[in-house]
C-alpha positions as CSV (number, residue, x, y, z in Angstrom):
1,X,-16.6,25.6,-29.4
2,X,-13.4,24.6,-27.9
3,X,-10.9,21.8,-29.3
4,X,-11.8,19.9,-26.4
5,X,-15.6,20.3,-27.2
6,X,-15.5,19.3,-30.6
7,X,-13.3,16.7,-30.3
8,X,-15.6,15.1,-27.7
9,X,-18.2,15.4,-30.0
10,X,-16.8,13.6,-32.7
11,X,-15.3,10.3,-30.9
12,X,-17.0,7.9,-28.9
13,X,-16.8,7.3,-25.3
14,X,-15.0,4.0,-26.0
15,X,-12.5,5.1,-27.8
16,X,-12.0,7.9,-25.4
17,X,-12.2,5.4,-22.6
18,X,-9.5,3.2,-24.6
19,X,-6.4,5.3,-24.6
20,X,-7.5,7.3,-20.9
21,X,-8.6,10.6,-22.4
22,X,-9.3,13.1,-20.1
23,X,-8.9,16.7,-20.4
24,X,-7.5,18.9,-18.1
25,X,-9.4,22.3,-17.4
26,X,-7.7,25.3,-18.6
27,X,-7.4,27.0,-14.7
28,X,-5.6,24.0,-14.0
29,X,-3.5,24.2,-17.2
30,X,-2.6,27.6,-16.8
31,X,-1.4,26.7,-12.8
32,X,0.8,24.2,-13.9
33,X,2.3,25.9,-17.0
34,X,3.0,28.7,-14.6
35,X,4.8,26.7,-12.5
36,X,7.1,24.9,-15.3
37,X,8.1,28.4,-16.9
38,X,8.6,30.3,-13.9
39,X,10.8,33.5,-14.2
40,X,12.5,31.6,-17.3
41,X,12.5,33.4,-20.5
42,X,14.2,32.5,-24.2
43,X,14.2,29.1,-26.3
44,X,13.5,26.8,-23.4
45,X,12.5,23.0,-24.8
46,X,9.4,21.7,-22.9
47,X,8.2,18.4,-23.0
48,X,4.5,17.1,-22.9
49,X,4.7,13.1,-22.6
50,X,0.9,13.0,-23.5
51,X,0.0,15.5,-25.5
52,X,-3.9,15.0,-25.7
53,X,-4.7,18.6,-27.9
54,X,-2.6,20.5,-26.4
55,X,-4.0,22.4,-23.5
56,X,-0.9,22.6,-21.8
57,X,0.8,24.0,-24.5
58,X,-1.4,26.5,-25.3
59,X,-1.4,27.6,-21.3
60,X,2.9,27.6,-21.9
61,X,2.4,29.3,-25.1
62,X,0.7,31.9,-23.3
63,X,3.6,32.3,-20.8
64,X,6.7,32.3,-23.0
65,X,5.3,32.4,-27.1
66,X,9.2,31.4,-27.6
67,X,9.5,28.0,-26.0
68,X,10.2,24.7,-28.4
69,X,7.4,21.8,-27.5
70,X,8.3,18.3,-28.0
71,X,4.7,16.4,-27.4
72,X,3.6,12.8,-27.6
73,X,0.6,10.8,-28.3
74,X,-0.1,7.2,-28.9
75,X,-3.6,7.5,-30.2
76,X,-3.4,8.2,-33.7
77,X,-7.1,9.5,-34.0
78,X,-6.1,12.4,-31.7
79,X,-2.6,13.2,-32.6
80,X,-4.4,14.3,-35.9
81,X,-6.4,16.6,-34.5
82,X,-3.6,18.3,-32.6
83,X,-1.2,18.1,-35.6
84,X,-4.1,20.2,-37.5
85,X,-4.4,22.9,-35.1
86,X,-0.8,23.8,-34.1
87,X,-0.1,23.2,-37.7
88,X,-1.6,26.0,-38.5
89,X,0.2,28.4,-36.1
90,X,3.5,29.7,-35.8
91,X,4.8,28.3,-32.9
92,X,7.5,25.4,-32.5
93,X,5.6,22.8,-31.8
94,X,6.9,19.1,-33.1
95,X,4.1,16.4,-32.2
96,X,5.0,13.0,-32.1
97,X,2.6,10.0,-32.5
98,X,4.4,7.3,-30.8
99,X,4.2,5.8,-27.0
100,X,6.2,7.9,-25.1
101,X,7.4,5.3,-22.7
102,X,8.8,3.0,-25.5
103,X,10.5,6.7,-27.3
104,X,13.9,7.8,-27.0
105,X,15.2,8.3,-23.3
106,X,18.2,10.4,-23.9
107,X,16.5,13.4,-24.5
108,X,16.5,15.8,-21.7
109,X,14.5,18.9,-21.0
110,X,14.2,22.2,-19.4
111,X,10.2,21.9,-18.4
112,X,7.7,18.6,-18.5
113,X,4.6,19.2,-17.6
114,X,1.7,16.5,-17.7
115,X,-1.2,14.7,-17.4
116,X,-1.2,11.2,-18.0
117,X,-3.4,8.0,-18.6
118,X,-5.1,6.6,-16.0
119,X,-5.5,2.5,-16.7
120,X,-4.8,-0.1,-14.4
121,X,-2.9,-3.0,-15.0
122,X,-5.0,-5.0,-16.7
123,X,-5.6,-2.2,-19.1
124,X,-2.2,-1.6,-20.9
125,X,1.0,-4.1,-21.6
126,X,2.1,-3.8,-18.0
127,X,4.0,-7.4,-18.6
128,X,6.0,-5.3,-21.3
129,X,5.9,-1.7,-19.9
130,X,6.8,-2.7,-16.5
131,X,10.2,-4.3,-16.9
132,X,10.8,-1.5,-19.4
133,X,10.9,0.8,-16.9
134,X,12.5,-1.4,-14.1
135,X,15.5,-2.2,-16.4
136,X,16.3,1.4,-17.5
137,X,15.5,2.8,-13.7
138,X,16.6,0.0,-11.4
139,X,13.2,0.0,-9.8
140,X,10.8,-2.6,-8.4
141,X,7.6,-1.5,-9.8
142,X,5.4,-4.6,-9.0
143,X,2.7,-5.9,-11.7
144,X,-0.1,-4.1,-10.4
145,X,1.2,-0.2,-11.2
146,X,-1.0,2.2,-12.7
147,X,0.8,3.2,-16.2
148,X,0.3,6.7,-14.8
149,X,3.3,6.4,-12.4
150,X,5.7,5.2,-15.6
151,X,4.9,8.3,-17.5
152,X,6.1,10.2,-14.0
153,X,9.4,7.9,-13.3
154,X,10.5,8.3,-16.9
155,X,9.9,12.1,-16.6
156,X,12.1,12.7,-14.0
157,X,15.2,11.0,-15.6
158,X,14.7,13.3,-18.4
159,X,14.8,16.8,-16.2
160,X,18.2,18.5,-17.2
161,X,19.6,20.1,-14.0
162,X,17.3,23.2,-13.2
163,X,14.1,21.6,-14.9
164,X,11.3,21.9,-13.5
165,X,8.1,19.7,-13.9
166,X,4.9,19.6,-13.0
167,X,2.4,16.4,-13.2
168,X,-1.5,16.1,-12.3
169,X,-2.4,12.7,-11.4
170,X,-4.3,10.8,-9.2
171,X,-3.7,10.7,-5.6
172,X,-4.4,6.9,-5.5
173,X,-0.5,6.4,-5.6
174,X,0.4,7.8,-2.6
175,X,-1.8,5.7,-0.2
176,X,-2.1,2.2,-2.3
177,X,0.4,-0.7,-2.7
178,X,1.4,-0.1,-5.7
179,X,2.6,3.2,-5.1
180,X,5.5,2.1,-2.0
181,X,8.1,1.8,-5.3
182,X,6.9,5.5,-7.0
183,X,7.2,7.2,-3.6
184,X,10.6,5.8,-2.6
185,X,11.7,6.3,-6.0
186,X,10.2,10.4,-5.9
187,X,12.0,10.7,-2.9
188,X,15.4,9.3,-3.6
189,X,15.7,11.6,-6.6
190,X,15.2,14.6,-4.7
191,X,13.5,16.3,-7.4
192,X,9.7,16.4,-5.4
193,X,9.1,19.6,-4.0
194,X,5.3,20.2,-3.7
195,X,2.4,17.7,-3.5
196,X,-1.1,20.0,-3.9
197,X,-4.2,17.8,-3.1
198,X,-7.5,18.8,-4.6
199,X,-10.4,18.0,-2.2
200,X,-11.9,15.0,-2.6
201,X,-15.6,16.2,-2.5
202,X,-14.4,17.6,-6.0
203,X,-13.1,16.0,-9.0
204,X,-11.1,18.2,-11.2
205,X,-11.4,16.1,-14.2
206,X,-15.3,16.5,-15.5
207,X,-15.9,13.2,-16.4
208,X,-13.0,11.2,-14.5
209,X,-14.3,10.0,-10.9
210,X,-10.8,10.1,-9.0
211,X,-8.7,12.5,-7.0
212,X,-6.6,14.8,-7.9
213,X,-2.7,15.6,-6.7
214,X,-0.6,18.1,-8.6
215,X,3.1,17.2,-8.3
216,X,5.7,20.4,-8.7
217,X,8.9,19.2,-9.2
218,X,12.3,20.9,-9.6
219,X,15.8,19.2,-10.0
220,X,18.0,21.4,-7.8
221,X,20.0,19.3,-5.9
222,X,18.2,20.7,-2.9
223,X,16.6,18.4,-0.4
224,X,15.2,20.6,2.1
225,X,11.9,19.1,2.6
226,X,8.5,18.5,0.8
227,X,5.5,20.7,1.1
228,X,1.8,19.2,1.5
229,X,-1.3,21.7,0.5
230,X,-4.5,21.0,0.3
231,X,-7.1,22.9,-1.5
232,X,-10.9,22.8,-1.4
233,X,-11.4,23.9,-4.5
234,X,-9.1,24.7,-8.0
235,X,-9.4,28.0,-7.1
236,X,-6.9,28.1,-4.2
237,X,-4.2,26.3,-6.3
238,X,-2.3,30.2,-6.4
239,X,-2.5,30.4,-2.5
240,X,-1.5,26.7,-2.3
241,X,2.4,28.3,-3.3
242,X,2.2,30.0,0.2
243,X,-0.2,27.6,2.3
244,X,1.5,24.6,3.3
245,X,3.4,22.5,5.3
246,X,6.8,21.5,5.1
247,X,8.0,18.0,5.5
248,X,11.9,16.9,5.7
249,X,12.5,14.0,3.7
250,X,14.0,12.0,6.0
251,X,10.2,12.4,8.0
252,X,8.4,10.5,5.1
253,X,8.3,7.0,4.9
254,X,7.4,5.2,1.5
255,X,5.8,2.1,2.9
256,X,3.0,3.7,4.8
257,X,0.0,5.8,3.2
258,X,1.1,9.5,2.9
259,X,-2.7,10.9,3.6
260,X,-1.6,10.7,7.0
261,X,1.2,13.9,6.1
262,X,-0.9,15.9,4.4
263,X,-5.1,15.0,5.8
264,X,-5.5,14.9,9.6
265,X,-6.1,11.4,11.3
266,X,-9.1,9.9,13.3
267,X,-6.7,7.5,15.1
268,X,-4.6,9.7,16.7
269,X,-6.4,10.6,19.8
270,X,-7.1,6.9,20.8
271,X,-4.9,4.6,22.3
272,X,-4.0,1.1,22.6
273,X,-4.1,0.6,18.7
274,X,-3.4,-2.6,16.7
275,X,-3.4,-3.7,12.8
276,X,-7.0,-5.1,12.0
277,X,-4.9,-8.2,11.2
278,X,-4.2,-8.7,14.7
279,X,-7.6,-10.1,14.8
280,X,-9.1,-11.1,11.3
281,X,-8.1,-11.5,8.1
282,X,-9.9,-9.9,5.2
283,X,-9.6,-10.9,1.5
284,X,-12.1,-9.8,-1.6
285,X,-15.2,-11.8,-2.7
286,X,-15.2,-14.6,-5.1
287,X,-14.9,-13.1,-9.1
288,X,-16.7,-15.2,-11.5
289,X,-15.4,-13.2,-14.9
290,X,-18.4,-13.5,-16.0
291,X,-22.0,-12.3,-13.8
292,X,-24.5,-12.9,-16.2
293,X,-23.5,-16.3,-17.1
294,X,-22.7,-17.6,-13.3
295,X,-24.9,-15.7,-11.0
296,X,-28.8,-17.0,-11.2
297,X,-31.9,-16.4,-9.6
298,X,-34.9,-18.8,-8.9
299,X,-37.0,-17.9,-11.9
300,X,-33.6,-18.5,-14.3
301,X,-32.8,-21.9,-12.3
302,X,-36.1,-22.9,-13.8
303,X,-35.2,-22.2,-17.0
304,X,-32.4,-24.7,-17.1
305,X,-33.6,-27.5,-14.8
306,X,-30.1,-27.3,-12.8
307,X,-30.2,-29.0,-9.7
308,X,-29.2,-28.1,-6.2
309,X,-26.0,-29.3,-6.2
310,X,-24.7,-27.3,-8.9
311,X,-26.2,-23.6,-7.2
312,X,-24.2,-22.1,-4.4
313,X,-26.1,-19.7,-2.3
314,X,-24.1,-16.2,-2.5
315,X,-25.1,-12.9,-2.1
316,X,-24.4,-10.8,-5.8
317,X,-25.5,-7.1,-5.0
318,X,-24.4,-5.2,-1.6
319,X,-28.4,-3.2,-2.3
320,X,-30.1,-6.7,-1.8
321,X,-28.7,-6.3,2.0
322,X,-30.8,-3.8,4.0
323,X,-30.3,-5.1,7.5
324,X,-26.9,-5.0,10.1
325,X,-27.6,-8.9,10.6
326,X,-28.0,-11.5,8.0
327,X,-30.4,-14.5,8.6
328,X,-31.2,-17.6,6.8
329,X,-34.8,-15.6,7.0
330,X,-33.3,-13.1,5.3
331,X,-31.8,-15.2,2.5
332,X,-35.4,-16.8,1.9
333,X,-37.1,-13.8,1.1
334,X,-34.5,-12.8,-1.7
335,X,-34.9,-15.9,-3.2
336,X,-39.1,-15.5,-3.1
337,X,-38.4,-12.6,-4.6
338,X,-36.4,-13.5,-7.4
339,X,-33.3,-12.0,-6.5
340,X,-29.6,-12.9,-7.9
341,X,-28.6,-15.0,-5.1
342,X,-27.2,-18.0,-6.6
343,X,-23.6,-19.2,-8.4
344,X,-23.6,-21.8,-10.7
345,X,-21.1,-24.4,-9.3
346,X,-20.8,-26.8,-12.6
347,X,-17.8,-28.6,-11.1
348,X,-19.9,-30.1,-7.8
349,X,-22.2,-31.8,-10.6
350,X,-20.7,-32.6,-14.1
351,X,-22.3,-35.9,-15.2
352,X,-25.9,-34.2,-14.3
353,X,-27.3,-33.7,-18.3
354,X,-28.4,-30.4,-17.5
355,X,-25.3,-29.2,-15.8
356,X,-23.3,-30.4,-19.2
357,X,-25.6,-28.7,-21.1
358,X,-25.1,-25.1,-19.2
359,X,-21.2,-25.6,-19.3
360,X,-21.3,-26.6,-23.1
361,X,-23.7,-23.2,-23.5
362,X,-21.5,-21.4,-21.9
363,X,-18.5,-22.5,-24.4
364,X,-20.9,-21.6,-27.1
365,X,-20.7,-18.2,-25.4
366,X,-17.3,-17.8,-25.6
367,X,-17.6,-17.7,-21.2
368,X,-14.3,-19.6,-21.1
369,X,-12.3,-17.4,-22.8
370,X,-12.9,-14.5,-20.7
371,X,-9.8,-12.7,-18.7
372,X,-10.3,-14.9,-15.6
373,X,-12.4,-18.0,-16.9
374,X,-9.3,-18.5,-19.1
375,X,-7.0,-18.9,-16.3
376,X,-8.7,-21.2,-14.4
377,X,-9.0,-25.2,-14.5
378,X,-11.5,-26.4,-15.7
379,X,-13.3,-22.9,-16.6
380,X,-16.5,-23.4,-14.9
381,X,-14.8,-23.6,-11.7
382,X,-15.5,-21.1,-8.6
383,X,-13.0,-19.4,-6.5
384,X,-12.3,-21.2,-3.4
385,X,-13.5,-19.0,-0.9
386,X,-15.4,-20.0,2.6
387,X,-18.4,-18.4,3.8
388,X,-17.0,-15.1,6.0
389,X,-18.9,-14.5,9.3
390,X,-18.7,-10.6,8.6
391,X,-18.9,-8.7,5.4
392,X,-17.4,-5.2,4.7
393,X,-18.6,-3.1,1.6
394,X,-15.9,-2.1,-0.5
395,X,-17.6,1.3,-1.6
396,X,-19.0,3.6,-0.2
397,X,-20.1,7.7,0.0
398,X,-21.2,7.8,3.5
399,X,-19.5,5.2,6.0
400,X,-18.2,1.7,6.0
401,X,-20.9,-0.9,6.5
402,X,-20.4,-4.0,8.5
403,X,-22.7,-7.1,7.9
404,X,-23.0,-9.9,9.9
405,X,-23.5,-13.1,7.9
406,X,-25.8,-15.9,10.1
407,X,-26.6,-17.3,7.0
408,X,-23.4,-18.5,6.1
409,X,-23.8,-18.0,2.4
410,X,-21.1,-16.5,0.3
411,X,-20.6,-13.4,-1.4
412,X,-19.3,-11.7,-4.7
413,X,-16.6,-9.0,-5.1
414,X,-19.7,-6.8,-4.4
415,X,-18.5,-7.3,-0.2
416,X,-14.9,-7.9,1.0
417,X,-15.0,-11.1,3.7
418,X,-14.2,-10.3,6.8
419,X,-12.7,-13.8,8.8
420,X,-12.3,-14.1,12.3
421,X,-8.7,-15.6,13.4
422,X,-9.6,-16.8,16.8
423,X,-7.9,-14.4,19.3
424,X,-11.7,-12.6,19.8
425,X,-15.4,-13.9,19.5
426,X,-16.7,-13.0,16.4
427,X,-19.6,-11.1,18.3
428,X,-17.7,-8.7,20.0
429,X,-15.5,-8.1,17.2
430,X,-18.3,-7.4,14.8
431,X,-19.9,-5.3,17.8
432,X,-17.0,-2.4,18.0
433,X,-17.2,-2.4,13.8
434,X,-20.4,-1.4,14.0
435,X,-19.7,2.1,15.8
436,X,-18.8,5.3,14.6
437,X,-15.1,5.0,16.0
438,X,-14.5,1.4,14.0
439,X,-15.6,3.1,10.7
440,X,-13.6,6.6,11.4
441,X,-10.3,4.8,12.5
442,X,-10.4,3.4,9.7
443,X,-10.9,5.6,7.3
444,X,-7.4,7.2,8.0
445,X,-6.1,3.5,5.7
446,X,-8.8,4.8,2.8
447,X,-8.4,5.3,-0.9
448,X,-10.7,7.9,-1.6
449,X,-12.1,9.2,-5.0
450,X,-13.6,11.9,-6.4
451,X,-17.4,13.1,-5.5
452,X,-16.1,12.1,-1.5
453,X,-16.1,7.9,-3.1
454,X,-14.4,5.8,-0.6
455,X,-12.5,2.7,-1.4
456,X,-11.0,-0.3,0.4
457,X,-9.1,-3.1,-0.7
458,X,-8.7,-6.2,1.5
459,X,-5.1,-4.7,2.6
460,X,-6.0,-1.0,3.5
461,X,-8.2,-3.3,6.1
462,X,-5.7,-5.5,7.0
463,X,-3.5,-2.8,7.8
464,X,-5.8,-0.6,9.5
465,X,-6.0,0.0,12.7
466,X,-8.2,-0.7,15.4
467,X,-8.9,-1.1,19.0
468,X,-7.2,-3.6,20.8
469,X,-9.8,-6.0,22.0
470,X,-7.6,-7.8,24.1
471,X,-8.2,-5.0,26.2
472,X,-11.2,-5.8,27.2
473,X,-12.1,-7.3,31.1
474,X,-14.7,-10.5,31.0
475,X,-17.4,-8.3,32.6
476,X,-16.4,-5.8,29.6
477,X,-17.3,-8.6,27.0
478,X,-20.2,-10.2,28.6
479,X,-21.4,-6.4,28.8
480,X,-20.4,-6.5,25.0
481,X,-22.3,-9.7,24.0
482,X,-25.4,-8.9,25.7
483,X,-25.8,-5.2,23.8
484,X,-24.8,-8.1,20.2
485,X,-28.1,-9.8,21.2
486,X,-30.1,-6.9,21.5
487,X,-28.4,-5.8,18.1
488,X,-29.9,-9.0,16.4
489,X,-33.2,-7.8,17.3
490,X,-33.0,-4.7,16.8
491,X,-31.3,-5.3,13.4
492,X,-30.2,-1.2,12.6
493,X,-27.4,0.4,12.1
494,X,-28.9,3.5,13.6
495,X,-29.9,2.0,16.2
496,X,-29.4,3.4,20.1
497,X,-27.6,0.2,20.9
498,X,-24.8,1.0,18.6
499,X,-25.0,4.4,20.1
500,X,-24.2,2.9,23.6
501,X,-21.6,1.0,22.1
502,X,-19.6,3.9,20.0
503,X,-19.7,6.2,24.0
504,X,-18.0,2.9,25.4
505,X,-15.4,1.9,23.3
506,X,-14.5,5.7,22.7
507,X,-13.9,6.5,26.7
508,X,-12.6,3.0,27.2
509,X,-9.6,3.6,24.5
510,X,-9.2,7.2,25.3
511,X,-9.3,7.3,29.2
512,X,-8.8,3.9,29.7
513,X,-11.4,3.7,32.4
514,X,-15.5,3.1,32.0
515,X,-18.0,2.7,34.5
516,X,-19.7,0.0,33.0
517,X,-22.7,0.0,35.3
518,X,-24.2,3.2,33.4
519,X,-23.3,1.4,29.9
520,X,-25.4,-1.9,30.8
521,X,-28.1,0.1,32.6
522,X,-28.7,2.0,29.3
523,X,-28.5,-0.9,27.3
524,X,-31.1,-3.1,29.9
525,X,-33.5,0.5,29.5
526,X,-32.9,-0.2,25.7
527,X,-34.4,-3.6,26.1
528,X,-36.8,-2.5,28.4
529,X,-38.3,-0.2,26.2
530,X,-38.5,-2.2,22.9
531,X,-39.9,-5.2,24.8
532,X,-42.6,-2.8,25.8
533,X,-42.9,-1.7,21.9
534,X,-42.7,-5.4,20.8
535,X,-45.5,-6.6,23.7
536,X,-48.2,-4.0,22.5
537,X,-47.2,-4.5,19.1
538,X,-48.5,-8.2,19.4
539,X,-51.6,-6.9,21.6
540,X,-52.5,-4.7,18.9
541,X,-52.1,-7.4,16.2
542,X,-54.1,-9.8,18.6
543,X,-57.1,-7.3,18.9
544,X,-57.4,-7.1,15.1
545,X,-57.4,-10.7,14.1
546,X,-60.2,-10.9,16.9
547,X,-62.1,-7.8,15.4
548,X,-61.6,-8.7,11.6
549,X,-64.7,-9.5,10.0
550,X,-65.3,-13.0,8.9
551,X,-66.7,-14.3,5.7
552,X,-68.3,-17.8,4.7
């Protein structure tokens, strides 16, 4: 049984979970270790900022048996485990269990190599870890970074000229927010020389559900450009040395997403493209902090005699939503059926006894001190968000889904809403994000995850691209709006209309000229056709109420 293995084993998922554990395969190792040692040979002092067991150092060991390893790790529970096993070996290694971002900085190195946690900022002391690292670097790292990246910043200021260094992280930094600061600061120091994506179909880490980008870095004082590789697989990381492309420096630009250097783009082919912001504004869902206390279905409203006023229709679970277009209909039957597809609203109703009695439960609970219930005022209030006419999922495997919301009832986190700003009629601009071309444009603004997960915050929408509906003649919309209302009918997202609609706004933004005549005359044979359906679907129903048997 490997170290890993047993170690795994013996420790909980939680704690695992806790301090960001995740180990990197030994082909990977090895790659990487490669890399740092190069054609290097003699006493050369490596430095592992998380230290984990020591994979890396046993794929270095293997390289140069002579090297000096200075290692890191906060987690107490693991740094004995390593200390054990290299303990018992001959080889200078010096383990230290301390956080390696609040150690010594005037150390410098010949080799780094590393792969660091992964926790967001609400999972480590970014308030104190943060400034740390924006004081000593004169950075702007904003609240929201990753603690990955500050393991990577702090690396490079301790490279000794001719270092090399080699980090596997997540690509999430190179196409989110957050990550505008890391990349201007990777590029200013001139020390990025190779960024290797894994496929996104495949996550290298067994039990991590990201991406995967392995940074090679050297510091040179050579700027001559920055290669891109992609791999499909781990395999190819060798050939990903010779495979590449080459990027000068002065061609990359920080503030925009970089999967646009190194993947190809959906966008580029089409013309007359805008920010989605030109149009709507998108923002999350509202966040209770706490789902099992706020959300409520009809059987639990019954349980606590609340009245109306204090429930606020909202849609909790993106699987409750099966069709493209959302009625009041629609809304009914979840709530006949039980579904989650209320929000208690305490602050609409205070002085109602049974609304008192829920919010005093809920103290009981400990509900108000929660990460977000805490914060607010009073604790039982709800976000201030407005019904949005159009909903966007925020996950997904396969494609983007667009929902149109005639029920005007609000949603959780679960959607992102999608609002209208005026310059286009809702209908038509929810018609084009239905097609094939809305969801593939894009995609090009996506954060995407391991296993082929695809992400969007409200801002990777906002920023997106898409077709500029202003385009568009009067005949063009009215052509548009008439397909919408066959779409409420219909009520697919496979459905032929959208079909229709995808061949028209592709040859309208690519040639810049439709014959709009063959567009409606498919869409009236459309309408044709399933009116025919519908009308013998009622004569058939009419026939056997007539032919039913009857009984007295």
């Amino acid at each position: 049984m490997s170290v890993e293995a047993e170690y795994i084993n013996k420790t909980s998922i939680s704690h695992r979970k806790k301090f960001a554990q995740f180990f990197t395969p030994e082909h990977i190792s090895d790659f990487m270790a490669s890399w740092v040692i190069g054609n290097k040979r003699g006493k050369l002092s490596i430095l592992e900022p998380a230290f984990g067991l020591g994979m890396f150092s046993r794929s270095l060991l293997k390289v140069n048996p002579d090297i000096r390893v200075v290692g890191y790790d906060i987690d107490d529970t693991i740094y004995k485990y390593a200390h054990r096993n290299f303990s018992e070996t001959e080889y200078d290694v010096d383990i230290i269990n301390d956080n390696y971002l609040t150690a010594s900085w005037s150390e410098k190195y010949d080799g780094i190599i590393c792969n660091p946690p992964y926790l967001k900022f609400h999972d480590y002391d970014n308030q104190t870890l943060i400034p740390l690292i924006n004081n000593k670097l004169h950075t702007n790292l904003n609240g929201f970074t990753n603690i990955y990246t500050l393991f990577l910043l702090k690396s490079i200021h301790q490279m000794k000229d001719g270092a090399r260094m080699a980090y596997i992280v997540p690509s999430e930094f190179l196409n989110s927010d957050y990550g505008v600061e890391v990349k201007r600061t990777l590029l200013q120091s001139g020390v990025l020389k190779h960024i290797i994506i894994v496929d996104f179909t495949q996550c290298a880490f067994d039990d991590a559900l990201t991406t995967a980008s392995i940074l090679l870095c050297q510091k040179d004082n050579q700027s001559d450009g920055i290669n891109f590789s992609n791999v499909s697989n781990t395999a190819e990381l060798y050939s990903s040395l010779t495979d590449y492309k080459t990027l000068a420096i002065n061609q990359l630009d920080p503030e925009v997403k970089w999967k646009q250097y190194y993947d190809h783009t959906h966008s580029a082919k089409y013309n007359k493209l805008v920010p989605f912001s030109t149009f709507a504004k998108v923002s999350r869902g509202i966040a209770t902090g706490a789902n099992d206390y706020f959300i409520f279905k009809a059987s639990k409203i019954d349980s606590y005699n609340l009245p109306e006023s204090a429930l606020l229709p909202c849609i909790c679970h993106a699987a409750d939503i099966k069709k493209l277009i959302f009625t009041e209909a629609d809304f009914e039957t979840l709530v006949k059926a039980d579904k989650t597809v209320f929000l208690f609203n305490g602050r609409s109703n205070e002085a109602y006894r049974e609304v008192h009695d829920y919010i005093c439960l809920g103290e009981e609970n400990g509900v108000n001190k929660k990460y977000l219930t805490s914060s607010r005022t009073p604790w039982y209030a709800l976000e201030n968000r407005k019904p949005a006419p159009i909903w966007v999922t925020v996950f997904s495997r396969k494609e983007l889904r667009f929902i149109r919301n005639k029920a005007g009832v609000n949603n959780l986190t679960t959607f992102h809403c999608v609002y209208n700003i005026g310059i286009i009629d809702t209908d038509i601009l929810f018609a084009y994000l239905t097609t094939n071309l809305a969801k593939e444009i894009f995609l090009d603004n996506s954060r995407q995850y391991g296993n082929g997960l695809v992400k969007f915050e409200p801002n990777d929408l906002n920023k997106g691209n898409i077709v500029d509906l202003r385009e568009l003649t009067s005949l063009e919309r009215s052509f548009i709006l008439k397909a919408t209302g066959e779409l409420e009918y219909s009520n697919s997202s496979s459905s032929e209309i959208i079909s229709v609609l995808d061949d028209f706004f592709r040859t309208k933004y690519t040639t810049g000229i439709t014959d709009l005549n063959i567009y409606s005359n498919r869409i009236d044979k459309l309408i044709g056709e399933k009116a025919t359906t519908r009308d013998k679907k009622i004569k058939v129903g009419r026939i056997q109420q007539l032919t039913l048997p009857i009984f007295k």
